[in-house]
One Martini backbone bead per residue (centre of mass of N, CA, C, O) as a GRO file, in nm:
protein
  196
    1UNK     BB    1   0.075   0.052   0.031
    2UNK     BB    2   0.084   0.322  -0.028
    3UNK     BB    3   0.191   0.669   0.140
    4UNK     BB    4   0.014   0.916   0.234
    5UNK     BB    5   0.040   1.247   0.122
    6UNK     BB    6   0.028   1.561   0.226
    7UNK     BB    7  -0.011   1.824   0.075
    8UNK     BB    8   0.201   1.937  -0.061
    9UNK     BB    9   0.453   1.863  -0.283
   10UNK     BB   10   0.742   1.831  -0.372
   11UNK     BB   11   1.035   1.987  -0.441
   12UNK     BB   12   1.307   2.026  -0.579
   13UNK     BB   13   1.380   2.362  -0.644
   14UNK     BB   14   1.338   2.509  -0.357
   15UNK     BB   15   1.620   2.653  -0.299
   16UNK     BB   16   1.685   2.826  -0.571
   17UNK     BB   17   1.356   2.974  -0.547
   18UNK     BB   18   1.430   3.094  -0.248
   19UNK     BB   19   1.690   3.222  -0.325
   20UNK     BB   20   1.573   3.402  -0.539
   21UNK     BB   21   1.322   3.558  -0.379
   22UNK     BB   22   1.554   3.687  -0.181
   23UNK     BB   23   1.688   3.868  -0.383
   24UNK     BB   24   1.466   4.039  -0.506
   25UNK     BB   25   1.358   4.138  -0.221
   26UNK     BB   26   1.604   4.254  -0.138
   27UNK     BB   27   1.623   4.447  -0.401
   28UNK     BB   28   1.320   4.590  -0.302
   29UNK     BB   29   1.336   4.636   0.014
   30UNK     BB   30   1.554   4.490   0.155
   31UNK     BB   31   1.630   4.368   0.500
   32UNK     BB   32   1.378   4.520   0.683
   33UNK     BB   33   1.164   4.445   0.456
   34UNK     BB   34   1.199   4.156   0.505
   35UNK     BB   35   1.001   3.840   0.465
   36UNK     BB   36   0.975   3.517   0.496
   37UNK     BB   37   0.640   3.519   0.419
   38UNK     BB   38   0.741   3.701   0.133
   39UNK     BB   39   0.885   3.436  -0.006
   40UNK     BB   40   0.662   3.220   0.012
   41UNK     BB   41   0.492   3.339  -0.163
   42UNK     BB   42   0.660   3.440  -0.431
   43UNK     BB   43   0.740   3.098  -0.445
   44UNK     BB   44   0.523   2.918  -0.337
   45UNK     BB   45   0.611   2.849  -0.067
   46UNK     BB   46   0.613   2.684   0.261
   47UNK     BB   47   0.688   2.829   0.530
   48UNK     BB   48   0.792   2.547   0.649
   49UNK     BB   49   1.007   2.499   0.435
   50UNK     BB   50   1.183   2.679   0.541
   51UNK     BB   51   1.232   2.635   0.829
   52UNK     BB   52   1.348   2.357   0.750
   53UNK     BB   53   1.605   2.524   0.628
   54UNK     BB   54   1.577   2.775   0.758
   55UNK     BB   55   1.544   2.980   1.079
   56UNK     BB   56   1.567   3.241   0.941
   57UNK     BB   57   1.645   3.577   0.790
   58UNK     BB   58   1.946   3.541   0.802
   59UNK     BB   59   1.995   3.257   0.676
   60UNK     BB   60   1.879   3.302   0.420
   61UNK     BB   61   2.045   3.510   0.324
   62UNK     BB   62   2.302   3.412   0.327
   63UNK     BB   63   2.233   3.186   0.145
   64UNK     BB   64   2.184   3.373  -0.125
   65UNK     BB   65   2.464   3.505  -0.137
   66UNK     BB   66   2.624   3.249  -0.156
   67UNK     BB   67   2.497   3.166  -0.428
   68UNK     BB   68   2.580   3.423  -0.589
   69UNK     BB   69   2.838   3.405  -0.559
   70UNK     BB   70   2.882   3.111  -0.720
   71UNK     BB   71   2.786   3.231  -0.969
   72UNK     BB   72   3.042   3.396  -1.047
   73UNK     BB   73   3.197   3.194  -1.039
   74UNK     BB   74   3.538   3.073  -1.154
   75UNK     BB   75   3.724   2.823  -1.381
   76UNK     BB   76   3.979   2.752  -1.370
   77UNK     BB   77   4.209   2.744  -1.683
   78UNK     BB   78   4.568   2.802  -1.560
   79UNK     BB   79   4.564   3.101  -1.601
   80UNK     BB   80   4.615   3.349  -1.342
   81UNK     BB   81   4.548   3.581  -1.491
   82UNK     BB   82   4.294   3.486  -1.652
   83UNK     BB   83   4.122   3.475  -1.383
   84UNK     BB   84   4.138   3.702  -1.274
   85UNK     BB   85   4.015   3.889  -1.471
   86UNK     BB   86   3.743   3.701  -1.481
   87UNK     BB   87   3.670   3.771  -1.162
   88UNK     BB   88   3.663   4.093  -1.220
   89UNK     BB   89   3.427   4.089  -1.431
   90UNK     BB   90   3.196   3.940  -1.293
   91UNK     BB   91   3.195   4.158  -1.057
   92UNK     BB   92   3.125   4.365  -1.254
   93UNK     BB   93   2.845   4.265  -1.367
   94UNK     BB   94   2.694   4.224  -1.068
   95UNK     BB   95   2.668   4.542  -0.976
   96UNK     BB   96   2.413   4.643  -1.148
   97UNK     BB   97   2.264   4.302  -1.016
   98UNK     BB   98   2.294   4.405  -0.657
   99UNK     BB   99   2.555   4.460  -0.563
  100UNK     BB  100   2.541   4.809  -0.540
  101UNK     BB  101   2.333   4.807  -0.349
  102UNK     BB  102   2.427   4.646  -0.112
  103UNK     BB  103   2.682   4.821  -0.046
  104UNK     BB  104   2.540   5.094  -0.011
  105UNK     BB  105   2.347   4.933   0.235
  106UNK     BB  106   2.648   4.911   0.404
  107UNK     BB  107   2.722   5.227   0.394
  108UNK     BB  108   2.442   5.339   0.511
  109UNK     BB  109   2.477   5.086   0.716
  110UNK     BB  110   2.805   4.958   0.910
  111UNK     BB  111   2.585   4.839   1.172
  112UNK     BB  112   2.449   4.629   1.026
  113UNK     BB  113   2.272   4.295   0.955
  114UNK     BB  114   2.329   4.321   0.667
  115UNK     BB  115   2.652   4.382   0.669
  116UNK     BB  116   2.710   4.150   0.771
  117UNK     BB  117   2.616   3.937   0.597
  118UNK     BB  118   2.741   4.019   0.379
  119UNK     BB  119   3.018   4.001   0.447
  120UNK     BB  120   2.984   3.662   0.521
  121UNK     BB  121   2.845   3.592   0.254
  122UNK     BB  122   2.987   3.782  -0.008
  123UNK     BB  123   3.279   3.954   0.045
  124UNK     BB  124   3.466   3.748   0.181
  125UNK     BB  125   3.473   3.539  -0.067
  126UNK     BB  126   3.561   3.723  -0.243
  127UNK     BB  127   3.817   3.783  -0.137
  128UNK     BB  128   3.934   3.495  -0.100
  129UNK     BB  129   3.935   3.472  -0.394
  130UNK     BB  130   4.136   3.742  -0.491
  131UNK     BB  131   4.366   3.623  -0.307
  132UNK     BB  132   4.416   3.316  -0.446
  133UNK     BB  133   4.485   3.452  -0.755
  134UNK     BB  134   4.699   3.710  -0.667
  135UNK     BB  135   4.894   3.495  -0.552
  136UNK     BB  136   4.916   3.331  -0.856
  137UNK     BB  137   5.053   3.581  -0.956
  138UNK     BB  138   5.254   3.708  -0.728
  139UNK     BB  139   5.231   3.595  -0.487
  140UNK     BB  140   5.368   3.548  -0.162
  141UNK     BB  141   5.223   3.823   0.057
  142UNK     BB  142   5.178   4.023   0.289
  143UNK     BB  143   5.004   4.221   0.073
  144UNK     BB  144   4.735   4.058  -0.081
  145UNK     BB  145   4.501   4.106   0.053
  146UNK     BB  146   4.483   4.445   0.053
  147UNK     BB  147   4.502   4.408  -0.260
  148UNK     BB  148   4.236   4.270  -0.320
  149UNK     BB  149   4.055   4.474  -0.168
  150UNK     BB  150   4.135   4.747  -0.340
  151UNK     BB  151   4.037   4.636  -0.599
  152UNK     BB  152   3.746   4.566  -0.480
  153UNK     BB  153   3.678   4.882  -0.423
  154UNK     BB  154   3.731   5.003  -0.667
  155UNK     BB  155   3.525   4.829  -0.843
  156UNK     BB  156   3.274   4.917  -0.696
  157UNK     BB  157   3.324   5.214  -0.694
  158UNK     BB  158   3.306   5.265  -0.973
  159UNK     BB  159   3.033   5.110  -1.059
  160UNK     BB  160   2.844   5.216  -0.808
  161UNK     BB  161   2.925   5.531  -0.774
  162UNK     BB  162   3.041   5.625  -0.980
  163UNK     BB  163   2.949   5.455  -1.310
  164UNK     BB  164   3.236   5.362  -1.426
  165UNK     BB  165   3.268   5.112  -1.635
  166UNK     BB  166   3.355   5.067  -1.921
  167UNK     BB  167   3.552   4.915  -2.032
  168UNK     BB  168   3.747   4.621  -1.986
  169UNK     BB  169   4.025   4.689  -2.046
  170UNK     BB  170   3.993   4.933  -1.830
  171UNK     BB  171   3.931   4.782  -1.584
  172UNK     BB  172   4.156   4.592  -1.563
  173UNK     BB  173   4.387   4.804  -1.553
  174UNK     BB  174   4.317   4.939  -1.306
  175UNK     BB  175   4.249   4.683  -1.114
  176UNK     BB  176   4.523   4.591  -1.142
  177UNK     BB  177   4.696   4.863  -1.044
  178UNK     BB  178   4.606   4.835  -0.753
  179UNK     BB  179   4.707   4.565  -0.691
  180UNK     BB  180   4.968   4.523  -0.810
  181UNK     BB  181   4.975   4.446  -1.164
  182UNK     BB  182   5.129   4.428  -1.422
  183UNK     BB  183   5.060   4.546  -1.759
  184UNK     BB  184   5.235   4.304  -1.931
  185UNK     BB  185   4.992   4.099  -2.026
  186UNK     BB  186   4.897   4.072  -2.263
  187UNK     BB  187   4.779   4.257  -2.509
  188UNK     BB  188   4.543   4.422  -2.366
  189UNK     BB  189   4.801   4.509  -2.114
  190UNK     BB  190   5.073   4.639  -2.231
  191UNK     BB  191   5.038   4.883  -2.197
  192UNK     BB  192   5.085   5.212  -2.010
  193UNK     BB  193   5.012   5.295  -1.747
  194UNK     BB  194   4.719   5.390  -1.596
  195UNK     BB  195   4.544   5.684  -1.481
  196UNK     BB  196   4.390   5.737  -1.185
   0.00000   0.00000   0.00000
């Protein structure tokens, strides 16, 4: 005798869903606008499917920003230098589609429960990738890390705040010069170092 399954049935994607709609949500409200109960209607999940996944709205958050993080992640492909370049164009692409809002949002109050969990879900992991790249490329310094984070300082401060996208060839130069790599790889990095 098969068992009698009671309300919804399962969905296979529900984690993918309630991680799209708490960003979506996330860049509507705010972190102080969102609620729990309005992910799980715009998802169409029930609300109880969410709390056996998430204990609350910061594990929810927390859970969005680092698949999001994970989206944006490239496979290195060998050549340490274009790795770097690609991982700095991939978080260039995402700033316009919901990172420059989260960062201002953050920069507007950087003792909130927003600020510290996008650090904790989004913004350690993007440094700590741009860090085990940017040492693939120069080698292990004591300031490989501070050089990492002024990179994307730069390169967030550039696309989010400032509006300065740039073509490419343009904004990897300025934001490889930040890091301290010297513009010498590469056919279109070759020119001489650009004035920031």
């Amino acid at each position: 005798m098969q068992p009698v399954h009671r309300g919804r049935p399962r969905r296979a994607d529900i984690d993918r869903v309630a991680l799209e709609h708490t960003l979506a949500l996330l860049q509507e409200r705010g972190y102080d606008g969102l609620r729990v109960k309005d992910v799980a209607e715009s998802a169409g999940i029930g609300l109880g499917a969410l709390y056996r996944r998430w204990a609350g709205k910061k594990e929810l958050v927390m859970a969005a920003l680092r698949a999001d993080v994970n989206q944006h992640e490239t496979d290195d492909i060998g050549d340490p230098f274009a790795d770097l370049v690609t991982a700095l164009e991939r978080i260039g692409e995402a700033v316009p589609h919901g990172l420059g809002r989260l960062i201002a949002a953050c920069l507007a109050d950087p003792d909130s429960e927003l600020a510290r969990v996008a650090m904790e879900a989004k913004l350690t992991p993007m440094i700590d990738g741009l860090t085990a790249r940017l040492e693939r490329v120069t080698g292990a310094a004591p300031d490989v890390r501070l050089r990492a984070e002024s990179g994307l300082l730069y390169l967030l401060w550039r696309t989010a705040v400032g509006g300065q996208t740039g073509d490419a060839t343009d904004l990897q130069r300025r934001v490889l010069q930040v890091m301290g790599v010297p513009p010498q790889r590469g056919p279109e990095l070759s020119s001489a170092a650009v004035e920031l």
